[in-house]
C-alpha positions in Angstrom: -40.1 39.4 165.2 -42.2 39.2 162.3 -41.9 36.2 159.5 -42.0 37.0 155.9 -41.8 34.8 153.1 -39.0 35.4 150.8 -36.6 33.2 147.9 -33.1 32.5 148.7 -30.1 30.5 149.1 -29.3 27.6 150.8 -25.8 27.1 149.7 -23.6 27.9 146.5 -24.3 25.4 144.2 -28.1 24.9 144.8 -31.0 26.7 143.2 -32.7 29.5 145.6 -36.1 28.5 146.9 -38.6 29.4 148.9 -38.1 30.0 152.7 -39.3 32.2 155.5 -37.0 34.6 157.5 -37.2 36.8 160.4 -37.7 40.4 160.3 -36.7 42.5 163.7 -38.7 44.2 165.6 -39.0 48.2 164.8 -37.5 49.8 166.4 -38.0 53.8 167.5 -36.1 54.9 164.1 -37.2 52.0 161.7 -39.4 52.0 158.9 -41.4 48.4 158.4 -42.0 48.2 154.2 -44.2 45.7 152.6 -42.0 44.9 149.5 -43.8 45.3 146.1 -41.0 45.0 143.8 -37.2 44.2 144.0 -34.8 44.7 140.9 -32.0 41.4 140.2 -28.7 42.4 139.9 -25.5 40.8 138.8 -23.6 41.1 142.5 -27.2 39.5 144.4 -25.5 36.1 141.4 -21.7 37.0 142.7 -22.9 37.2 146.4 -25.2 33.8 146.3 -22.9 31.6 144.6 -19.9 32.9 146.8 -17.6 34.1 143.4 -16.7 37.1 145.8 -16.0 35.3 149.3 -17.8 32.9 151.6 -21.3 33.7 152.9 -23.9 32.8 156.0 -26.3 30.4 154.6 -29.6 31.0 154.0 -29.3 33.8 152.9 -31.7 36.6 150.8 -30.4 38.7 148.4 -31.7 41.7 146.7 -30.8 45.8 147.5 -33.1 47.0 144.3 -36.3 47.3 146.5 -39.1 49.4 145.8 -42.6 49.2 148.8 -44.9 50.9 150.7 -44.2 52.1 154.7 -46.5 49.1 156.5 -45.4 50.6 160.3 -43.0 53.6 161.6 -41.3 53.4 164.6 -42.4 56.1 167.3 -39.3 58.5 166.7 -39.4 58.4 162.8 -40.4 61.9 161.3 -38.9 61.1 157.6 -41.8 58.8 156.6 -45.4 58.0 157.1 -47.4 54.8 156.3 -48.7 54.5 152.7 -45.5 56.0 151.5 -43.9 55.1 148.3 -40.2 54.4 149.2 -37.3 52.0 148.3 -33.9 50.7 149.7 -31.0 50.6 147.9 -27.7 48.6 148.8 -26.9 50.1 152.7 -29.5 49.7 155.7 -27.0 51.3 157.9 -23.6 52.5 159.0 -21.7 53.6 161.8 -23.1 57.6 161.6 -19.8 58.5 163.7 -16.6 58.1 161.3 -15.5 61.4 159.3 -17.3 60.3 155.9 -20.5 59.3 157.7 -20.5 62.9 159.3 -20.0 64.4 155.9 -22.5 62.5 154.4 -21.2 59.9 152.5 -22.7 56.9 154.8 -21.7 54.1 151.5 -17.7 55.0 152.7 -18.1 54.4 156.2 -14.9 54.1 157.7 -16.2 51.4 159.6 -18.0 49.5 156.7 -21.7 50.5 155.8 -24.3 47.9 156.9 -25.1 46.2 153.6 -29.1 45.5 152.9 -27.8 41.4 152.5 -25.0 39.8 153.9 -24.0 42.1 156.6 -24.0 42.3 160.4 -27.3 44.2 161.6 -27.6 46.2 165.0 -29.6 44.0 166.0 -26.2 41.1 165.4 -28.3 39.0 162.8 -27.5 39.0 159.1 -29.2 41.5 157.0 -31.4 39.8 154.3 -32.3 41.6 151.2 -35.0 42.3 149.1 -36.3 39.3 147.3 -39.3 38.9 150.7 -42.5 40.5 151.3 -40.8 43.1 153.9 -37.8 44.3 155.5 -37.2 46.7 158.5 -34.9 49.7 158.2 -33.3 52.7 159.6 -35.6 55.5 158.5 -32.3 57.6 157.2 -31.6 54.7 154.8 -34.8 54.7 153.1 -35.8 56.7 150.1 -38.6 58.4 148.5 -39.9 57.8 145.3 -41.3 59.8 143.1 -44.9 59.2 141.6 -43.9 59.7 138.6 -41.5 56.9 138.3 -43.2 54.0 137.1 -43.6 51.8 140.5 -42.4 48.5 139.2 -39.8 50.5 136.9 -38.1 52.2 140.3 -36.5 49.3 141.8 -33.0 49.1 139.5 -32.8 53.3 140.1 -31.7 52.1 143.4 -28.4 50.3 142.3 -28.0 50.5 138.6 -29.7 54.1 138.7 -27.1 55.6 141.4 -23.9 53.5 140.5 -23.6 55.5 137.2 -25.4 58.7 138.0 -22.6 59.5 140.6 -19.5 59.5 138.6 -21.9 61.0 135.8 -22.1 64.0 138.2 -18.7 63.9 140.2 -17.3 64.0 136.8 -18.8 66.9 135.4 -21.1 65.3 132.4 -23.5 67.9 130.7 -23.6 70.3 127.4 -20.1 70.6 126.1 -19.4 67.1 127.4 -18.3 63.8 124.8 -19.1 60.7 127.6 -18.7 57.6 126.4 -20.0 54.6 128.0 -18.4 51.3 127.9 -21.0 48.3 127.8 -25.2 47.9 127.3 -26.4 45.9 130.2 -28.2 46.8 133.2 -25.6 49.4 134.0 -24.5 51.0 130.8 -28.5 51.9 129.5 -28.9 53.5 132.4 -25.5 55.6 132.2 -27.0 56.1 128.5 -30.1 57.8 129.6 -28.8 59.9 132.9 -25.7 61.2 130.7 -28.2 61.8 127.9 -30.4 63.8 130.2 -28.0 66.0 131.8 -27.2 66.7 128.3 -24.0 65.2 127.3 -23.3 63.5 124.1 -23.1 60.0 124.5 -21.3 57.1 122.5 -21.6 53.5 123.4 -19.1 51.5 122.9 -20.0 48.0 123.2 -18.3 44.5 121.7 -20.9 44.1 118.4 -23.4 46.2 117.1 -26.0 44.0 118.4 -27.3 46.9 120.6 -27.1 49.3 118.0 -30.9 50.4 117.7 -30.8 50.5 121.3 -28.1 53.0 121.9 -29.9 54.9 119.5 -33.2 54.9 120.9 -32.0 55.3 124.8 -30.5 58.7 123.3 -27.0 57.9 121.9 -25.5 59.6 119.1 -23.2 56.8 118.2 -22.3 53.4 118.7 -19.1 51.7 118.2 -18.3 48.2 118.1 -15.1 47.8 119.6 -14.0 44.0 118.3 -13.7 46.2 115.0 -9.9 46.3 114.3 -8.2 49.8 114.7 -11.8 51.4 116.2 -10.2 52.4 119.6 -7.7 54.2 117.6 -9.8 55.9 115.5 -11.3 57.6 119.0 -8.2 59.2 120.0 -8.3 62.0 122.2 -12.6 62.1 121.8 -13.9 61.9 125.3 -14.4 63.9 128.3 -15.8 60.8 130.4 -15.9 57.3 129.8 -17.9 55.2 132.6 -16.9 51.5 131.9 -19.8 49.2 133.0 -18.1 45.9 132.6 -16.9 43.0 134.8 -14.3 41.7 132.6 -10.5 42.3 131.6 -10.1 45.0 129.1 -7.2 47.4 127.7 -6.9 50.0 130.2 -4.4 51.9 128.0 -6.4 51.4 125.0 -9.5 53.2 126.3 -7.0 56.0 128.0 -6.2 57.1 124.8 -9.3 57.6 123.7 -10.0 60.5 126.2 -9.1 63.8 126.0 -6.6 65.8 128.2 -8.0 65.8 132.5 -10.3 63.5 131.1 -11.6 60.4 133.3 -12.0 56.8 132.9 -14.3 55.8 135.4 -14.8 52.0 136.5 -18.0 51.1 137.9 -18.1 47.1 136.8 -15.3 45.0 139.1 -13.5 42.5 137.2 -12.3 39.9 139.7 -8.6 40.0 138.5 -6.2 43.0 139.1 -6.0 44.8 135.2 -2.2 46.1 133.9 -1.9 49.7 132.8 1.4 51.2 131.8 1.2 54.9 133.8 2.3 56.5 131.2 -1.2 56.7 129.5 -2.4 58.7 132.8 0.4 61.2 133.1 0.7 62.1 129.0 -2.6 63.7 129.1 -3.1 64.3 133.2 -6.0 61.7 132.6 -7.9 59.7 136.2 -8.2 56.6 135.9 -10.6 55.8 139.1 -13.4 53.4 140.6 -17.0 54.1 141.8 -19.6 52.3 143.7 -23.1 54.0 144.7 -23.3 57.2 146.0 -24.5 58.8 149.3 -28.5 58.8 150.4 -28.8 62.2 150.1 -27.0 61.8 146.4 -29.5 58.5 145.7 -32.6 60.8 146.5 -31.1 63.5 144.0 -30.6 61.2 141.2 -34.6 59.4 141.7 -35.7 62.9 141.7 -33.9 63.9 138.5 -34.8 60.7 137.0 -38.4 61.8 137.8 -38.1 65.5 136.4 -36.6 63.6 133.4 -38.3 60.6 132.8 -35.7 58.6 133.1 -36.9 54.6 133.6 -34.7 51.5 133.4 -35.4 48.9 130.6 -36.8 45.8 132.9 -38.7 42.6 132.6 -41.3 41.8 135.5 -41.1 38.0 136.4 -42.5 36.0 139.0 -40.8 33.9 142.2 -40.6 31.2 140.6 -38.7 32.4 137.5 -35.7 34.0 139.8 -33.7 30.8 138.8 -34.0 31.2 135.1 -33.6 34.7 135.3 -30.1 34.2 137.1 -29.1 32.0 134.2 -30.2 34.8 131.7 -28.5 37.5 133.1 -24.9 35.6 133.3 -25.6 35.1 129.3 -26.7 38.4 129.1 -30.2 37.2 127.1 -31.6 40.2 129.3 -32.9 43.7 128.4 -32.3 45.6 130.6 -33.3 44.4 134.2 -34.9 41.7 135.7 -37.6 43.0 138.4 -39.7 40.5 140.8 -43.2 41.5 141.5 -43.0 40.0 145.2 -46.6 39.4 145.6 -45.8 35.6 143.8 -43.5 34.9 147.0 
């Protein structure tokens, strides 16, 4: 095995800190990465401070990881050292169950292998990307494009994928109204993809705080929805609306603002179950539905059409030592967009 240094947790309540974990062996499919950059994102906070379940201490969060291929395995034809590639939230999965066969490893029947927190093959708990390397299955690693900014990559692999797939399942493009719900790490980048493949795009966020930004990241309007009577005033305006936030909201109330077969599509998990009266689906045959990543071969498209159209999250590049504070910041949401690690201060 080979020993990395990495920044994790210990237990719940304590700050993460500096340890050293074990790497596996590679194996004839792996791909060895030295780890250059890996993005923070809100479920590495959920995860580490167990608000979504118990966890197996230490443990290493991180699936926004962006690195160079240090060593391929002697089987491995996808990848060559010196390669620019990245990792996303999946190392693995079973490769045998019905949606693994049709290409959509992330709904494994059987449970994907996540990069943190999850059983390996190897029966250790995968650790993620906040280390100097990692060891993967060479069909769960990525290429990136040179022209995506290297340290600017990493959040494509979660935030970048999480709303370019229901962008696309969805249908946005020319003709399209999207609106997106929420300007954090997830909602800019819905902002730019749906902007891109040429949709016109509202945000509709809580203040106008964010204003200039929706603007500038291609928006044609923002709304500030703790304005009395604004969700009314929307009626029957949208195609698409991808909702990026973890919190309660009106599920009826953002229904009616969409147009007839028109989708409301959740991509944030609040942790309590939401009412909706059924009636707001069937009056207009609206979806109300849920995504969560997409496929490999669909996580390759979307860093390939973020290359074609420069597309680049919004981040801030902080060292080891400022993972702590930058946990803190994103819970208050003091950050714009995305907090990225340079993983040579480990």
């Amino acid at each position: 095995m080979l020993t990395v240094k990495a920044y994790g947790a210990t237990s719940a309540t304590d700050p993460l800190v500096p340890l050293e974990i074990d790497r596996r062996d590679v194996g004839p499919n792996d791909v060895l990465i030295e780890i250059r950059y890996a993005g923070i994102c809100h479920s590495d906070i959920h995860t580490v401070r167990e608000e979504w379940g118990p966890i197996t201490f230490p443990q290493v969060v991180g699936h926004e990881i962006v690195g160079v291929v240090a060593e391929i395995g002697s089987a491995v034809t996808k990848h060559a050292v010196g390669d620019r590639v990245g990792v996303g939230c999946m190392v693995n999965s079973c490769g045998k169950c019905d949606e693994c066969l049709a290409g959509d490893e992330h709904l494994c029947e059987n449970g994907n292998t996540g990069t943190y927190n999850s059983v390996d093959v190897d029966g250790t708990i995968t650790q993620g990307g906040y280390s100097t390397h990692v060891v993967v299955n060479e069909d769960f690693v990525l290429r990136v494009p040179e022209a995506i900014p290297y340290d600017k990559a990493a959040p494509l692999l979660c935030a970048g994928i999480t709303t370019y797939s229901p962008l696309a399942a969805w249908g946005a493009g020319p003709g399209k109204k999207v609106a997106v719900v929420g300007l954090g790490g997830l909602g800019h980048m819905a902002v730019k993809i749906a902007v891109a493949m040429g949709a016109e795009v509202t945000v509709l966020s809580r203040t106008h705080a964010k204003k200039d930004d929706s603007l500038a990241f291609g928006a044609v309007r923002h709304v500030a929805t703790a304005e009395e009577g604004v969700l009314r005033s929307l009626k029957r305006t949208f195609d698409i609306i991808i909702n990026t936030i973890s919190a309660p909201f009106d599920i009826d109330a953002y229904l009616r603002t969409l147009r007839p077969h028109g989708a409301l599509v959740n991509v944030g998990l609040p942790p309590e179950a939401l009412p909706m009266h059924v009636g707001s689906l069937i009056g207009g045959r609206k979806v109300f539905a849920g995504s969560n990543i997409g496929s490999i071969k669909e996580t390759q498209e979307m860093l390939d059409f973020c290359a074609e159209h420069g597309i680049a999250p919004e981040t801030e590049l902080i060292s080891a030592d400022q993972i702590n504070e930058a946990y803190d910041r994103t819970v208050s949401g003091d950050v714009r967009y995305r907090f990225v690690i340079d993983t040579e201060t480990l």
